[in-house]
C-alpha positions as CSV (number, residue, x, y, z in Angstrom):
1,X,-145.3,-93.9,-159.3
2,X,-148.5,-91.5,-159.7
3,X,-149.4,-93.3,-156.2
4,X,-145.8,-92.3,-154.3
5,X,-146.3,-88.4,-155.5
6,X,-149.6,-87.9,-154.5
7,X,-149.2,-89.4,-150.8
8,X,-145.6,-87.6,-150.2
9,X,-147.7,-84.3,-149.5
10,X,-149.6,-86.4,-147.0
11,X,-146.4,-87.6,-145.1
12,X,-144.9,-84.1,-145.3
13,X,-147.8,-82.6,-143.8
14,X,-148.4,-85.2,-141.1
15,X,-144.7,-84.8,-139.9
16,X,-145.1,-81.1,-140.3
17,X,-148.0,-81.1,-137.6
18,X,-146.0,-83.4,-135.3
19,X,-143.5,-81.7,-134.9
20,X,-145.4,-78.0,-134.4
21,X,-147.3,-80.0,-131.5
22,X,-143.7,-81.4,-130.8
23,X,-142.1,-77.8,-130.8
24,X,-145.9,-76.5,-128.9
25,X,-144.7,-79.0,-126.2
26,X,-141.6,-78.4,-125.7
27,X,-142.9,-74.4,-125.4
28,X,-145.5,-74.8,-123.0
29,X,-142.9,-77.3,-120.7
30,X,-140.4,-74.4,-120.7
31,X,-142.5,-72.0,-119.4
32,X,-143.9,-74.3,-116.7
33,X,-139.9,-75.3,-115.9
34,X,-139.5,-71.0,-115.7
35,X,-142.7,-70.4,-113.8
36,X,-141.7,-73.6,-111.4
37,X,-138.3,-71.7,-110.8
38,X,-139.9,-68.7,-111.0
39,X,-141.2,-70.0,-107.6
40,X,-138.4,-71.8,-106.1
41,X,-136.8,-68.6,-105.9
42,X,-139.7,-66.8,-104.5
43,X,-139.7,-69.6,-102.0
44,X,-135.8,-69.2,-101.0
45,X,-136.3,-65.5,-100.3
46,X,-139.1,-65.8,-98.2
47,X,-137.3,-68.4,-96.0
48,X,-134.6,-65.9,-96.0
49,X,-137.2,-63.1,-94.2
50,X,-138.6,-65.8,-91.9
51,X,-135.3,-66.3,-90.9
52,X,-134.7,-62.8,-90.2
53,X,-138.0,-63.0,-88.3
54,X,-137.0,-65.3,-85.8
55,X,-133.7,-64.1,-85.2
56,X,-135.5,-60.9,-84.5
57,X,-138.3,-62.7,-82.4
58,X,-135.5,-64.7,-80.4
59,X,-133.7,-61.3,-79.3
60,X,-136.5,-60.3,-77.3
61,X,-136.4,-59.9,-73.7
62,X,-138.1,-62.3,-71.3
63,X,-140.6,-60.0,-70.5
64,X,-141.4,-58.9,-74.1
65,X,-141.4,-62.6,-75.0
66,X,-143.7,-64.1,-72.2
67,X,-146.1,-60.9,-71.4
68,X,-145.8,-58.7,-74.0
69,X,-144.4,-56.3,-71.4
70,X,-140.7,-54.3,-73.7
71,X,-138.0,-53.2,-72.0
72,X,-135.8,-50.4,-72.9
73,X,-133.3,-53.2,-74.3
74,X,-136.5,-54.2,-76.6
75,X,-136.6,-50.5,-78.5
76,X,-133.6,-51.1,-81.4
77,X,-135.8,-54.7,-81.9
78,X,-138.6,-53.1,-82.7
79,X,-137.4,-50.5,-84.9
80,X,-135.2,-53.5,-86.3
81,X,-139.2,-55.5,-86.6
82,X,-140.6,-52.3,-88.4
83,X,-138.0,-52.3,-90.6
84,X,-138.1,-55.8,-91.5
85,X,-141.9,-55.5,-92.0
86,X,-141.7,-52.7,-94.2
87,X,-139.1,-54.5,-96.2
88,X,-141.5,-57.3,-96.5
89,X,-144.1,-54.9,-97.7
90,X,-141.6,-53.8,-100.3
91,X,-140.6,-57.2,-102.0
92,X,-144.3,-57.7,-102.3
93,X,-144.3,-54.4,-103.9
94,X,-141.4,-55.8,-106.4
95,X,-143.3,-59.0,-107.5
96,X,-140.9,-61.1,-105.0
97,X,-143.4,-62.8,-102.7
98,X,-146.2,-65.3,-103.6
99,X,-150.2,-64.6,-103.3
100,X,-149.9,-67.8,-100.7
101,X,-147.2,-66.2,-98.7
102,X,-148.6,-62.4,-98.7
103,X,-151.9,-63.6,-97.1
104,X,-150.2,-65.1,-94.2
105,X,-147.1,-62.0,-94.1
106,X,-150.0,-59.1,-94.4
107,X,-151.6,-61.1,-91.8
108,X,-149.0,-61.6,-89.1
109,X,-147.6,-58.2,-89.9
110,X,-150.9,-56.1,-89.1
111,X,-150.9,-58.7,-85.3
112,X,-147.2,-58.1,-84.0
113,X,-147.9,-54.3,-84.9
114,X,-151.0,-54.4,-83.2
115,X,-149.3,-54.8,-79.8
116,X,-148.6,-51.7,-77.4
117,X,-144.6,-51.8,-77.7
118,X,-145.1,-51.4,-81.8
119,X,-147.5,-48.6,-82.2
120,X,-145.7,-46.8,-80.1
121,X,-142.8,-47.1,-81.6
122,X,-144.2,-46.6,-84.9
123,X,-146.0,-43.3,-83.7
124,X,-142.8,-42.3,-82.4
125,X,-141.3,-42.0,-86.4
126,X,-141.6,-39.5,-88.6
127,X,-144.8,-39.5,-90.9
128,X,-142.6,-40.4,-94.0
129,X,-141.2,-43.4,-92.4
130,X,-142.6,-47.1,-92.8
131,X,-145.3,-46.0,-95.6
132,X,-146.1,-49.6,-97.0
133,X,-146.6,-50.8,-92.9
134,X,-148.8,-47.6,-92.4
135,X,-150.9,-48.0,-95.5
136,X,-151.5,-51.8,-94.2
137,X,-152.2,-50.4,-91.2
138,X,-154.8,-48.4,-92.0
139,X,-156.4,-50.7,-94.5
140,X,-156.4,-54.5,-93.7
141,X,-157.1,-54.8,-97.5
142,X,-153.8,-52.9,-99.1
143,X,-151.7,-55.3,-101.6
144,X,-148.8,-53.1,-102.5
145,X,-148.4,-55.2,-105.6
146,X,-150.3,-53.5,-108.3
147,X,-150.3,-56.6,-111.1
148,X,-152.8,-58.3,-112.7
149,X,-153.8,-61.8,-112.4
150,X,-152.0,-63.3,-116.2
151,X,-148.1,-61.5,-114.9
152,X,-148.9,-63.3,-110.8
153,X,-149.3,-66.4,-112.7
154,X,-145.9,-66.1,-115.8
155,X,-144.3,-64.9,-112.3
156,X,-144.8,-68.2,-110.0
157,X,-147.1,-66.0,-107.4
Protein backbone atom coordinates (compact mmCIF):
# COMPACT_ATOMS: atom_id res chain seq x y z
CA UNK A 1 0.00 0.00 0.00
CA UNK A 2 3.08 2.39 1.17
CA UNK A 3 4.23 1.65 -2.70
CA UNK A 4 0.63 2.93 -4.43
CA UNK A 5 0.77 6.43 -2.20
CA UNK A 6 4.09 7.28 -2.90
CA UNK A 7 3.93 6.82 -6.79
CA UNK A 8 0.19 8.55 -7.06
CA UNK A 9 2.15 12.07 -6.78
CA UNK A 10 4.24 10.83 -9.66
CA UNK A 11 1.18 9.95 -11.95
CA UNK A 12 -0.59 13.16 -10.86
CA UNK A 13 2.29 15.21 -11.76
CA UNK A 14 3.13 13.51 -15.03
CA UNK A 15 -0.60 14.02 -16.29
CA UNK A 16 -0.41 17.43 -14.93
CA UNK A 17 2.55 18.33 -17.33
CA UNK A 18 0.80 16.62 -20.33
CA UNK A 19 -1.81 18.23 -20.29
CA UNK A 20 -0.16 22.03 -19.71
CA UNK A 21 1.94 20.98 -22.98
CA UNK A 22 -1.50 19.65 -24.22
CA UNK A 23 -3.31 23.05 -23.28
CA UNK A 24 0.41 25.04 -24.60
CA UNK A 25 -0.49 23.26 -27.89
CA UNK A 26 -3.62 23.79 -28.36
CA UNK A 27 -2.57 27.84 -27.48
CA UNK A 28 0.13 28.21 -29.84
CA UNK A 29 -2.27 26.27 -32.85
CA UNK A 30 -4.92 28.98 -32.19
CA UNK A 31 -2.91 31.70 -32.67
CA UNK A 32 -1.34 30.31 -35.87
CA UNK A 33 -5.26 29.40 -37.03
CA UNK A 34 -5.93 33.48 -36.07
CA UNK A 35 -2.70 34.80 -37.66
CA UNK A 36 -3.46 32.28 -40.81
CA UNK A 37 -6.90 34.07 -41.03
CA UNK A 38 -5.56 37.07 -40.02
CA UNK A 39 -4.05 36.82 -43.55
CA UNK A 40 -6.64 35.28 -45.58
CA UNK A 41 -8.49 38.32 -45.06
CA UNK A 42 -5.67 40.62 -45.76
CA UNK A 43 -5.38 38.62 -48.86
CA UNK A 44 -9.31 39.08 -49.94
CA UNK A 45 -9.00 42.88 -49.62
CA UNK A 46 -6.06 43.25 -51.50
CA UNK A 47 -7.67 41.27 -54.46
CA UNK A 48 -10.52 43.50 -53.93
CA UNK A 49 -8.04 46.82 -54.78
CA UNK A 50 -6.41 44.96 -57.66
CA UNK A 51 -9.70 44.57 -58.90
CA UNK A 52 -10.49 48.12 -58.62
CA UNK A 53 -7.05 48.62 -60.35
CA UNK A 54 -7.89 46.95 -63.48
CA UNK A 55 -11.24 48.13 -63.82
CA UNK A 56 -9.63 51.51 -63.55
CA UNK A 57 -6.60 50.52 -65.96
CA UNK A 58 -9.21 48.91 -68.54
CA UNK A 59 -11.23 52.41 -68.79
CA UNK A 60 -8.47 54.07 -70.27
CA UNK A 61 -8.44 55.44 -73.67
CA UNK A 62 -6.55 53.85 -76.50
CA UNK A 63 -4.12 56.44 -76.52
CA UNK A 64 -3.54 56.58 -72.73
CA UNK A 65 -3.29 52.72 -72.93
CA UNK A 66 -0.85 52.18 -75.92
CA UNK A 67 1.38 55.66 -75.73
CA UNK A 68 0.86 57.04 -72.64
CA UNK A 69 -0.61 59.97 -74.49
CA UNK A 70 -4.47 61.04 -71.96
CA UNK A 71 -7.20 62.42 -73.37
CA UNK A 72 -9.61 64.69 -71.87
CA UNK A 73 -11.99 61.57 -71.42
CA UNK A 74 -8.84 60.09 -69.30
CA UNK A 75 -9.02 63.18 -66.49
CA UNK A 76 -12.07 61.63 -64.01
CA UNK A 77 -9.59 58.14 -64.40
CA UNK A 78 -6.91 59.65 -63.10
CA UNK A 79 -8.36 61.53 -60.30
CA UNK A 80 -10.45 58.10 -59.87
CA UNK A 81 -6.28 56.27 -59.97
CA UNK A 82 -5.17 58.94 -57.33
CA UNK A 83 -7.86 58.23 -55.24
CA UNK A 84 -7.50 54.63 -55.39
CA UNK A 85 -3.82 54.98 -54.59
CA UNK A 86 -4.23 57.03 -51.76
CA UNK A 87 -6.77 54.70 -50.42
CA UNK A 88 -4.20 52.01 -50.74
CA UNK A 89 -1.77 54.14 -48.88
CA UNK A 90 -4.45 54.35 -46.20
CA UNK A 91 -5.28 50.54 -45.54
CA UNK A 92 -1.55 50.18 -45.16
CA UNK A 93 -1.83 52.91 -42.75
CA UNK A 94 -4.71 50.79 -40.81
CA UNK A 95 -2.66 47.53 -40.60
CA UNK A 96 -4.85 45.98 -43.64
CA UNK A 97 -2.20 45.15 -46.19
CA UNK A 98 0.78 42.70 -45.90
CA UNK A 99 4.71 43.61 -45.79
CA UNK A 100 4.73 41.28 -49.21
CA UNK A 101 2.02 43.13 -50.82
CA UNK A 102 3.09 46.86 -49.70
CA UNK A 103 6.51 46.35 -51.43
CA UNK A 104 5.00 45.64 -54.70
CA UNK A 105 1.73 48.49 -54.14
CA UNK A 106 4.48 51.27 -52.86
CA UNK A 107 6.27 50.21 -55.88
CA UNK A 108 3.76 50.34 -58.72
CA UNK A 109 2.12 53.31 -57.12
CA UNK A 110 5.36 55.67 -57.17
CA UNK A 111 5.59 54.25 -61.52
CA UNK A 112 1.93 54.96 -62.75
CA UNK A 113 2.33 58.41 -60.85
CA UNK A 114 5.52 58.90 -62.38
CA UNK A 115 3.95 59.41 -65.85
CA UNK A 116 3.12 62.98 -67.32
CA UNK A 117 -0.90 62.56 -67.22
CA UNK A 118 -0.54 61.86 -63.19
CA UNK A 119 1.62 64.57 -61.89
CA UNK A 120 -0.24 66.77 -63.60
CA UNK A 121 -3.07 65.90 -62.30
CA UNK A 122 -1.88 65.60 -58.96
CA UNK A 123 -0.24 69.16 -59.10
CA UNK A 124 -3.47 70.31 -60.27
CA UNK A 125 -5.12 69.48 -56.42
CA UNK A 126 -5.02 71.29 -53.58
CA UNK A 127 -1.90 70.80 -51.27
CA UNK A 128 -4.08 69.01 -48.64
CA UNK A 129 -5.27 66.44 -51.06
CA UNK A 130 -3.63 62.89 -51.55
CA UNK A 131 -1.13 63.33 -48.41
CA UNK A 132 -0.08 59.55 -48.06
CA UNK A 133 0.59 59.55 -52.30
CA UNK A 134 2.59 62.81 -51.80
CA UNK A 135 4.58 61.73 -48.76
CA UNK A 136 5.49 58.46 -51.07
CA UNK A 137 6.17 60.64 -53.56
CA UNK A 138 8.62 62.47 -52.13
CA UNK A 139 10.26 59.70 -50.21
CA UNK A 140 10.55 56.24 -52.02
CA UNK A 141 11.13 55.01 -48.39
CA UNK A 142 7.69 56.20 -46.57
CA UNK A 143 5.68 53.09 -44.89
CA UNK A 144 2.60 54.79 -43.56
CA UNK A 145 2.31 51.98 -41.17
CA UNK A 146 3.94 52.90 -38.06
CA UNK A 147 4.10 49.17 -36.16
CA UNK A 148 6.59 47.26 -35.00
CA UNK A 149 7.89 44.07 -36.17
CA UNK A 150 6.09 41.51 -32.99
CA UNK A 151 2.08 43.38 -33.95
CA UNK A 152 3.08 42.75 -38.34
CA UNK A 153 3.70 39.31 -37.31
CA UNK A 154 0.15 38.56 -34.42
CA UNK A 155 -1.44 40.56 -37.52
CA UNK A 156 -0.62 38.09 -40.57
CA UNK A 157 1.59 41.02 -42.34
Amino acid sequence: MDLINRSLPNWAEALTAVVSAAALVAIILGAVQIRHVNRQMHRELEALYLVRYWELMDRRSRSFALRNRATRSDRPLIRDYLALSEDQLGLRALGRVTDHTWTFWSRDIRRQNELNAYQAELKSTPDGAYPHLRKLLADPGYDPLDRGPLWRLTQGL
